[in-house]
N, C-alpha and C positions, 0 to 999 in steps of 0.2 A: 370043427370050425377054427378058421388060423386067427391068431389074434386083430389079424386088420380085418378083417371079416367081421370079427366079434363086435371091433370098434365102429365101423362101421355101422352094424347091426342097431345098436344104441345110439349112434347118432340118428337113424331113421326113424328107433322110436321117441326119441325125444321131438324132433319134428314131428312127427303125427301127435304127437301129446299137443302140441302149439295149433295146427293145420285142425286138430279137433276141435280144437275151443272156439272156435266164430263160424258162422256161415260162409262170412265173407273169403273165407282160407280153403271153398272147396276145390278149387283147379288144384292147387298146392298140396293138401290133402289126396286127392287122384293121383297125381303125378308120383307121390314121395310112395303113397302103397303101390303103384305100379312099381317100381325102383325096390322096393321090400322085398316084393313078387319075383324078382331078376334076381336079389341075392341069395334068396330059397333055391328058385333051379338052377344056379352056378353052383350052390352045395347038394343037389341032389335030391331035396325035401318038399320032390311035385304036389303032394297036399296042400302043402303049408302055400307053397306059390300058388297054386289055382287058388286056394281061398282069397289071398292077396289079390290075384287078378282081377277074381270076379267084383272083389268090396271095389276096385278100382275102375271099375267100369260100370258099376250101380253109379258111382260118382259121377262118370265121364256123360252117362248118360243123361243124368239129370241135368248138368251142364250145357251139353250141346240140345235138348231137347225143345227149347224153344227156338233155339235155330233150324231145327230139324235137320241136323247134319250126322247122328251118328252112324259109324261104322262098325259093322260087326264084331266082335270081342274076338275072334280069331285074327284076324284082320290088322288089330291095334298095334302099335309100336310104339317104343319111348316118345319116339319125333311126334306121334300125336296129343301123347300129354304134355310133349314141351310148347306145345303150342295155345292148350291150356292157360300155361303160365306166361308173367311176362317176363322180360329177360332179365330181372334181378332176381330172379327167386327162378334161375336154373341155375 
């Protein structure tokens, strides 16, 4: 892992440490583990991304489910969690 990676890395979990603590932080919570998930398979580490994936779409789902709007977890893409959030918190 290169160092901006690593920084990176840490910066994601310190956001989910924040995005964990309230309910009210789940789109942002979703959004930051999908964003985890992308930095695992740009390094190679498909476990570690699918588990990020799926925590990330348990979220998306609960989210969208009284909308009843969700889309299949293969399907998903950044742009759908960015939409989750509102435009300060991308």
């Amino acid at each position: 892992m290169s160092s901006s990676d690593q920084a990176y890395s840490e910066c994601i979990a310190q956001a989910l440490m924040i995005f964990e603590s309230k309910e009210c932080y789940a789109p942002e919570r979703a959004r930051t583990t999908y964003l985890h998930g992308m930095l695992f398979e740009d390094q190679g580490n498909t476990g570690e991304a699918n588990r990020h994936y799926e925590t990330a779409y348990s979220c998306y789902k609960t989210i969208v489910r009284e909308r009843n709007e969700a889309i299949p977890r293969g399907k998903l893409k950044i742009d759908h969690y960015n939409q989750l959030v509102t435009f300060w918190s991308r």
